[in-house]
Backbone as CSV, one residue per row, in Angstrom:
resi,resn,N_x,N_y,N_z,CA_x,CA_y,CA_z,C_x,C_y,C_z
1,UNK,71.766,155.300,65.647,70.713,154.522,66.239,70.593,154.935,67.713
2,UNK,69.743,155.261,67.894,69.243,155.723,69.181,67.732,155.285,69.954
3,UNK,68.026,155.235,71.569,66.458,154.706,72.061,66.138,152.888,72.017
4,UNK,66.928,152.363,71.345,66.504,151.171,70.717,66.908,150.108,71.986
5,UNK,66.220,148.909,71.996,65.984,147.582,73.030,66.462,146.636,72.705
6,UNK,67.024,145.747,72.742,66.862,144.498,72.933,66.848,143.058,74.368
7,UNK,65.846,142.108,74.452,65.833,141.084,74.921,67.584,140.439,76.040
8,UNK,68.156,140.138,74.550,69.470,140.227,75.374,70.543,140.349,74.330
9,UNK,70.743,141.088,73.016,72.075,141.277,72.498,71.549,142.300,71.704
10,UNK,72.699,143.200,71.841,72.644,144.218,70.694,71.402,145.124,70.506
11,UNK,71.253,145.797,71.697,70.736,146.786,71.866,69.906,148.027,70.537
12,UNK,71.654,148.261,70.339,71.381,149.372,69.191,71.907,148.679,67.500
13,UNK,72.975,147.958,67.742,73.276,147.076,66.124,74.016,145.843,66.696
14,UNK,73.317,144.841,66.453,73.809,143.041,66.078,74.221,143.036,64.627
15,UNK,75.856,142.678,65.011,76.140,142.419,63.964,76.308,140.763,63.939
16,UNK,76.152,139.473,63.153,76.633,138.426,63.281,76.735,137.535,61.922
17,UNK,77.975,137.273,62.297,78.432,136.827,60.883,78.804,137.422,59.677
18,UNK,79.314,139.020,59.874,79.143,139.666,58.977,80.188,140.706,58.637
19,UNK,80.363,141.678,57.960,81.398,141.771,57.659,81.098,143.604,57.516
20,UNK,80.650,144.092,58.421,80.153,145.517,58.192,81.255,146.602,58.320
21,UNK,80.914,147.792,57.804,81.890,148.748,57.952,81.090,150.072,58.389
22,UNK,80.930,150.448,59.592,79.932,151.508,59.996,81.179,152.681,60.349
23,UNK,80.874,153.772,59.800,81.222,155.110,60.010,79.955,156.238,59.598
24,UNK,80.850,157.367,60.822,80.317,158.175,61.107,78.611,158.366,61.621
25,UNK,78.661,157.685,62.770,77.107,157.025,62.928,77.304,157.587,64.691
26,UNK,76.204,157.516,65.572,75.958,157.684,66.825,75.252,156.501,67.543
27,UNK,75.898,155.299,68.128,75.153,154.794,68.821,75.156,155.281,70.120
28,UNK,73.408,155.927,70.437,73.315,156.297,71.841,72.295,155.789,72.527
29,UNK,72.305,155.791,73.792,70.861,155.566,74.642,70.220,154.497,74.316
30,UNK,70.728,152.824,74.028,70.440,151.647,73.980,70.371,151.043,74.946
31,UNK,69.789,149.639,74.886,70.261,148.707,75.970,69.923,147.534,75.501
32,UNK,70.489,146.859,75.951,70.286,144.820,75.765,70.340,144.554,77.810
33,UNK,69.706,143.475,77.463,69.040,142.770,78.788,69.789,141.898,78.841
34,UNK,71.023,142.027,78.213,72.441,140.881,78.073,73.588,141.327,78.037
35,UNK,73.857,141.562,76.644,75.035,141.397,76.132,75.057,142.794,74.975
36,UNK,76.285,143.511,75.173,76.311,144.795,73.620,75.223,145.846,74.095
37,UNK,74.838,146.534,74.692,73.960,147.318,74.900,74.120,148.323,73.641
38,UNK,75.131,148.970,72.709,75.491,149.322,72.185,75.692,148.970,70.974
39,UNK,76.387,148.055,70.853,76.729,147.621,69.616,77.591,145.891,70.027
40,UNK,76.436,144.672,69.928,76.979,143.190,69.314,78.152,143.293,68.372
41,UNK,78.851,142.217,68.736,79.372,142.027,67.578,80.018,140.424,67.717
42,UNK,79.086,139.630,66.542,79.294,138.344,67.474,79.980,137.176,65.672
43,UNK,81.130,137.260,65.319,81.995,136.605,64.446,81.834,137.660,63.836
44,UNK,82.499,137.228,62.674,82.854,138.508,61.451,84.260,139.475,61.472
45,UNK,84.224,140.435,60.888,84.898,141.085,60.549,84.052,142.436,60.647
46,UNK,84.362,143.155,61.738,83.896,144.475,61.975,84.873,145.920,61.858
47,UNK,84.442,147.184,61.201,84.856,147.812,61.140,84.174,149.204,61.584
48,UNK,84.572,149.885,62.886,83.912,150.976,63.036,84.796,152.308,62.986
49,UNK,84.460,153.085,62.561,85.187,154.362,61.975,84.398,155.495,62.506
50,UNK,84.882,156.436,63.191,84.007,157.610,63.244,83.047,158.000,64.437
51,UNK,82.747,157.260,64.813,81.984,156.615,65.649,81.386,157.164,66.825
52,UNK,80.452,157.601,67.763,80.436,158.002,69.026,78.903,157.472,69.623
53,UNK,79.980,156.277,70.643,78.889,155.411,71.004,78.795,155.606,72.440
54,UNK,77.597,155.912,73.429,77.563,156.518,74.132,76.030,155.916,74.944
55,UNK,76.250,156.257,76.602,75.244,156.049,77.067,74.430,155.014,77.197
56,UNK,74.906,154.139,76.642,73.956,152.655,76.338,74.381,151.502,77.664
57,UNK,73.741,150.624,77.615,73.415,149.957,79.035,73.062,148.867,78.540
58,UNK,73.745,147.483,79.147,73.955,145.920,79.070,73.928,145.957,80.781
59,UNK,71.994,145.212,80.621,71.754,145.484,82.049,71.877,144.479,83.022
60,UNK,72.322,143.327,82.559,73.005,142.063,83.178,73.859,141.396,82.769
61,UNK,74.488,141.947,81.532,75.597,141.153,80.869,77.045,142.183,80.837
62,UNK,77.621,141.903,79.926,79.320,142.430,79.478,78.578,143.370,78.192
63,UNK,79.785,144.653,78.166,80.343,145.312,77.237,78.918,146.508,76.959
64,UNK,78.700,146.950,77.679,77.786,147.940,77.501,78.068,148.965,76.744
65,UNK,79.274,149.542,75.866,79.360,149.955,74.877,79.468,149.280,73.644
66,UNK,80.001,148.251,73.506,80.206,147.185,72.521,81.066,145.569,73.277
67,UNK,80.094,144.842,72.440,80.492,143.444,73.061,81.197,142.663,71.790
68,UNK,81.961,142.324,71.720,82.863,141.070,70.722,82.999,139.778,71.175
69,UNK,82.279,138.914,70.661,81.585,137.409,71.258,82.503,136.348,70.128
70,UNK,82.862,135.161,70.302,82.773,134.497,69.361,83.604,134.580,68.249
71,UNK,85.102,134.581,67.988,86.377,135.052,67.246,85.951,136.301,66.703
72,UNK,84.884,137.314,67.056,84.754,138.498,66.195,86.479,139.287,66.179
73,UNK,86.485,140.059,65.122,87.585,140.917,65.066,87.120,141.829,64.853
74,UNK,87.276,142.983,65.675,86.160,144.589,65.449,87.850,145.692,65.408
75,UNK,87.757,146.082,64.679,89.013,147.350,64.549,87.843,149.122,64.810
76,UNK,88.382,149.651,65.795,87.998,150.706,66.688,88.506,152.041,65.972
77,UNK,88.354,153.089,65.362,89.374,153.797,64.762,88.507,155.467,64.896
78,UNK,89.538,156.082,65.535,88.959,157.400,65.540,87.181,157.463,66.454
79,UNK,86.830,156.627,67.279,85.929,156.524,67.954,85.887,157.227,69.373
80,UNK,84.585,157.542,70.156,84.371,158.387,71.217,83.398,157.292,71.700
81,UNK,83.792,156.591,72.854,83.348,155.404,73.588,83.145,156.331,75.080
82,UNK,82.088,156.454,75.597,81.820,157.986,76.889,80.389,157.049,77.419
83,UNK,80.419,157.301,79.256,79.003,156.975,79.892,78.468,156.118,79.320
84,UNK,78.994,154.583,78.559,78.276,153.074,78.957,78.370,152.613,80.386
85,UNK,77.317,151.734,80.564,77.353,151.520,81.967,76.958,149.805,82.041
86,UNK,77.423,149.127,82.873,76.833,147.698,83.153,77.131,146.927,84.900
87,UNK,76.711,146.128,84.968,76.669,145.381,86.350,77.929,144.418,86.505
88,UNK,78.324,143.759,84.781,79.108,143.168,84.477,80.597,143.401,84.432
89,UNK,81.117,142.920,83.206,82.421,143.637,82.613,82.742,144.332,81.319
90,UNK,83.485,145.230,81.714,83.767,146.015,79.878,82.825,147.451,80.272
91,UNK,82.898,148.218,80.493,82.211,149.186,80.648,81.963,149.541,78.776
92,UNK,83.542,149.737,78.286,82.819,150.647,77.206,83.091,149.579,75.781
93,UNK,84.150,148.509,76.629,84.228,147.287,74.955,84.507,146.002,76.186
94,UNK,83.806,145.026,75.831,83.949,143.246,75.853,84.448,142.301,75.185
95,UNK,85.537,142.365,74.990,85.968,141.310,74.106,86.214,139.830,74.954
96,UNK,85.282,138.914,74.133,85.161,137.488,74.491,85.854,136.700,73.594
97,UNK,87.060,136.030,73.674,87.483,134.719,72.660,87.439,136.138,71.547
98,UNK,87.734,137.182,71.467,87.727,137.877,70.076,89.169,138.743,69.916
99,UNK,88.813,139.411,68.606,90.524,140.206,68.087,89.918,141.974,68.091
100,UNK,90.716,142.033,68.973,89.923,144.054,68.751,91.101,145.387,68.926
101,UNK,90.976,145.717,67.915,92.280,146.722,68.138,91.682,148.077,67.565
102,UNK,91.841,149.398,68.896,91.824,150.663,69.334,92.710,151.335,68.955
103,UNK,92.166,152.487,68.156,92.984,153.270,67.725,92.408,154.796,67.722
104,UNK,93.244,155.560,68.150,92.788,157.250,67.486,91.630,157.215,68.421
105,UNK,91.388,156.567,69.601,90.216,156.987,70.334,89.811,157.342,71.732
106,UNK,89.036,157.716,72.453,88.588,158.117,73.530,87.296,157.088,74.227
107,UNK,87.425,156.232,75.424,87.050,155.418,76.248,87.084,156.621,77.443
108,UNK,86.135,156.974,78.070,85.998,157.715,79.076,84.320,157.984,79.927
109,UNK,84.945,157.706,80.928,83.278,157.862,82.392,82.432,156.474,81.955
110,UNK,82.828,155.563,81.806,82.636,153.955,81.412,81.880,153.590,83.051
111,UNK,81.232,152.521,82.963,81.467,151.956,84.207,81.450,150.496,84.245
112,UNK,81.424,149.581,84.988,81.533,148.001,84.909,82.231,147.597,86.218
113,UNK,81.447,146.396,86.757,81.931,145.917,87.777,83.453,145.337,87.614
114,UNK,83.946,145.170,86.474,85.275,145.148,86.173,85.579,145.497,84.856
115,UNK,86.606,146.076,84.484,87.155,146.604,83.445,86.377,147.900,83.286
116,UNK,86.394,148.853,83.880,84.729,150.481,83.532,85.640,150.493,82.043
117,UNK,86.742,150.345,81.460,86.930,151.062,80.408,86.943,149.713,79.422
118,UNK,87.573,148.819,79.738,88.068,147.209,78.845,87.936,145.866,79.551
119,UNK,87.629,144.975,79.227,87.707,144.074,79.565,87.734,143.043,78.538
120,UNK,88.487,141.729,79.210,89.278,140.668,77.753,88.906,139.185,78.738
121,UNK,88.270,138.293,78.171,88.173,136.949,78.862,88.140,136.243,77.743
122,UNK,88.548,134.512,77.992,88.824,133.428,76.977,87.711,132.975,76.981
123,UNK,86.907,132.358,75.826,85.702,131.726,75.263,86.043,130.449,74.296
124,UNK,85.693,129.325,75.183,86.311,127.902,74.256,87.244,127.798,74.084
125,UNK,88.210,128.131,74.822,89.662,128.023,74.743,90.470,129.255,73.479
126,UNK,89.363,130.171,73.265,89.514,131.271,72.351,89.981,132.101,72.962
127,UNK,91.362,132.630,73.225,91.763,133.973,74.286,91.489,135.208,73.662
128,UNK,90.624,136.380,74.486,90.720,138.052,73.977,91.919,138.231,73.756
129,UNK,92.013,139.203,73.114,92.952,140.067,72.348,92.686,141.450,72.052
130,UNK,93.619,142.245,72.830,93.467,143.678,72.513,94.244,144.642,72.792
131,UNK,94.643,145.511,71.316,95.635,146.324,71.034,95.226,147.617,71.119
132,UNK,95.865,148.697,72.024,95.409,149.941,72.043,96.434,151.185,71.666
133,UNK,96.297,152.173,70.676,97.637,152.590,70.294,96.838,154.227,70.130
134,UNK,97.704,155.215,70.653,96.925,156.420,70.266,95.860,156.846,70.568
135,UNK,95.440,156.111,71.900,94.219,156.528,72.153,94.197,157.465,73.673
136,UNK,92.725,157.675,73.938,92.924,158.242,75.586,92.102,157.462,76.334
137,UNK,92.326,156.950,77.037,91.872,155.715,78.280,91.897,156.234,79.615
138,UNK,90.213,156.797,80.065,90.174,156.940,81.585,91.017,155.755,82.641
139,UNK,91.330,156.443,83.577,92.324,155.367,84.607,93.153,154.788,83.336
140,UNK,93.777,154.375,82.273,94.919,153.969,81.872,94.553,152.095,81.683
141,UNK,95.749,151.943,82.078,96.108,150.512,81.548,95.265,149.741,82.751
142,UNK,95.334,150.410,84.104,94.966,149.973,85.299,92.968,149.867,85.466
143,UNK,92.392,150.521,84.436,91.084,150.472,83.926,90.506,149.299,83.072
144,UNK,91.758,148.607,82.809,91.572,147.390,81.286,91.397,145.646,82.797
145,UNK,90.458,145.043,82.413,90.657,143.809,83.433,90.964,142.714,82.397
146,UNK,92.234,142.070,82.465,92.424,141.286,81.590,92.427,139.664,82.343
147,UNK,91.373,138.989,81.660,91.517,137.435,82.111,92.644,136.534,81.731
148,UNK,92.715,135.164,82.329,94.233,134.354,82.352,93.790,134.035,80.899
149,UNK,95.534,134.131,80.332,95.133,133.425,78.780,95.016,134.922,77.916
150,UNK,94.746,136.004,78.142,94.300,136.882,77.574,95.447,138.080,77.057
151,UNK,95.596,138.377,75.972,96.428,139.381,75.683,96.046,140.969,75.504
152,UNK,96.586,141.479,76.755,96.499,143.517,76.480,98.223,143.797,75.839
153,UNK,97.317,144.623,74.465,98.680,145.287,73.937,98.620,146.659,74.368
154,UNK,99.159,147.446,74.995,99.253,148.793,75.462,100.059,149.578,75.126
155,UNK,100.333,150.433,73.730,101.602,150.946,73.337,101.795,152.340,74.077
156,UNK,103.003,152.870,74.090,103.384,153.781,75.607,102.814,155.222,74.752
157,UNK,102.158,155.420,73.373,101.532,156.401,72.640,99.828,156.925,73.459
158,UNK,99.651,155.590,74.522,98.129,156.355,75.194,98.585,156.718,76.462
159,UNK,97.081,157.650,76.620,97.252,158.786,77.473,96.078,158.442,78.470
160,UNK,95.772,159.299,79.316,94.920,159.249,80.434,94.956,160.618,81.181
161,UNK,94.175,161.570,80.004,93.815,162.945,79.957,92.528,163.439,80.004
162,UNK,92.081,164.112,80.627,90.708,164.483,80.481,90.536,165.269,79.025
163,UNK,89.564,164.838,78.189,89.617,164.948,77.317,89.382,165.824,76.497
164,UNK,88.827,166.990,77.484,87.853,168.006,77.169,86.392,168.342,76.459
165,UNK,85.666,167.447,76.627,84.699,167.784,75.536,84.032,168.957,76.038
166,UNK,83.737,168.984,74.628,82.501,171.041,74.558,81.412,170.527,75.956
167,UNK,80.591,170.028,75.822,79.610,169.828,76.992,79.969,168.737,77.222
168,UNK,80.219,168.299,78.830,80.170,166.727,78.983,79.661,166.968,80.697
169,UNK,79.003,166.295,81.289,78.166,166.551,82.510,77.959,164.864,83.131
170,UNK,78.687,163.948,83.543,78.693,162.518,84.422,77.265,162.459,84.698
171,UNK,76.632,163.446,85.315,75.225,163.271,85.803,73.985,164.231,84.637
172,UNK,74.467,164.610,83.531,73.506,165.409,82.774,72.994,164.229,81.588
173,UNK,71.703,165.053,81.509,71.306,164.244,80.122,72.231,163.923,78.948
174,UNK,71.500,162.554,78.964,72.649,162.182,77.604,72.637,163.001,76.316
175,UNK,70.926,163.614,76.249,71.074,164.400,74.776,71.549,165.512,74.672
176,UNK,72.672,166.047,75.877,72.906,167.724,76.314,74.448,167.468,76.109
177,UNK,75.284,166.725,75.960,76.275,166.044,75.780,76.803,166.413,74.162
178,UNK,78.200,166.827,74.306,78.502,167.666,73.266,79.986,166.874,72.994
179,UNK,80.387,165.520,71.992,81.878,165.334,72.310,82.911,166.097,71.576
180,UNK,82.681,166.742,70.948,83.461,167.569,70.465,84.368,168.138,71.716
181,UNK,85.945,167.956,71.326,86.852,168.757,71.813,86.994,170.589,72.038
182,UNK,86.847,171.183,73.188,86.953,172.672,73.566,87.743,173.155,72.935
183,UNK,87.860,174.220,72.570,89.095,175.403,71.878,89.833,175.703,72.893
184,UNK,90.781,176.536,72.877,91.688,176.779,74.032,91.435,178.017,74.749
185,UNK,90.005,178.545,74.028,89.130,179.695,74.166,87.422,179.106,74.729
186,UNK,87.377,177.842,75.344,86.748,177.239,75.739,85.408,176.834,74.800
């Protein structure tokens, strides 16, 4: 899903109440005028696999790569989270009062007035929650803004490596953007 708007949630996919399993998909170049510029995700049981969500913009709210509202539980796996951007928090994931656990993935060139890579705050006395294992995290643990009440799991398996992708350019078009990993032959 690409190009796509929304008002104020879920830009490129609202999920709510639901129980989806999205792989191998591209969310790019979205925005919400809220919340998820990228990808909502507001209760349920979410599963994203494959994934490379990118470029999208939550232009007054949290989680401009993906937002988790509302006890959602979103499991992250083998994903490329690169250049979301917001005013808010969570550059590239928001977890609100939700359960979200990172795996096998890459969070990198994020931005957010707090957390550019993560961010975790309590909703109704609902504390974030979030487990990161195997992944690569621009700036590290010190990139994640975690609110009171809130749990970061950080296992000593992530890194904070440039990651190499085939084309990647901070200031180039988003559609010139290549995440595929370089050869050692460039």
């Amino acid at each position: 899903t690409s190009g796509n708007s929304a008002g104020l949630h879920g830009g490129g996919i609202f999920c709510q109440y639901s129980d989806p399993v999205i792989v191998r998909c591209v969310i790019s170049n979205n925005s919400a005028g809220l919340d998820g510029g990228g990808l909502e995700c507001w209760s349920g049981n979410i599963k994203v696999i494959n994934c490379i969500i990118n470029d999208n913009l939550a232009s007054s709210g949290n989680g401009s790569g993906v937002d988790c509202f509302n006890s959602a539980n979103l499991t992250l796996t083998n994903c490329t989270l690169a250049k979301n951007s917001t005013d808010g928090y969570g550059g590239a994931l928001y977890c609100l009062g939700s359960e979200v656990a990172v795996e096998n993935s890459i969070l990198w060139a994020n931005e957010a007035a707090q957390g550019s890579q993560i961010a975790l705050e309590t909703y109704s006395g609902t504390s974030g929650s979030v487990s990161v294992r195997y992944s690569n995290v621009q700036g590290g643990e010190s990139d994640v803004y975690v609110g009171s009440g809130c749990t970061l799991t950080w296992e000593g398996n992530n890194i904070n490596l440039d990651p190499n992708f085939a084309s990647f350019a901070t200031d180039g078009e988003p559609g010139s953007r290549d995440f595929h990993l370089q050869s050692a032959y460039g």
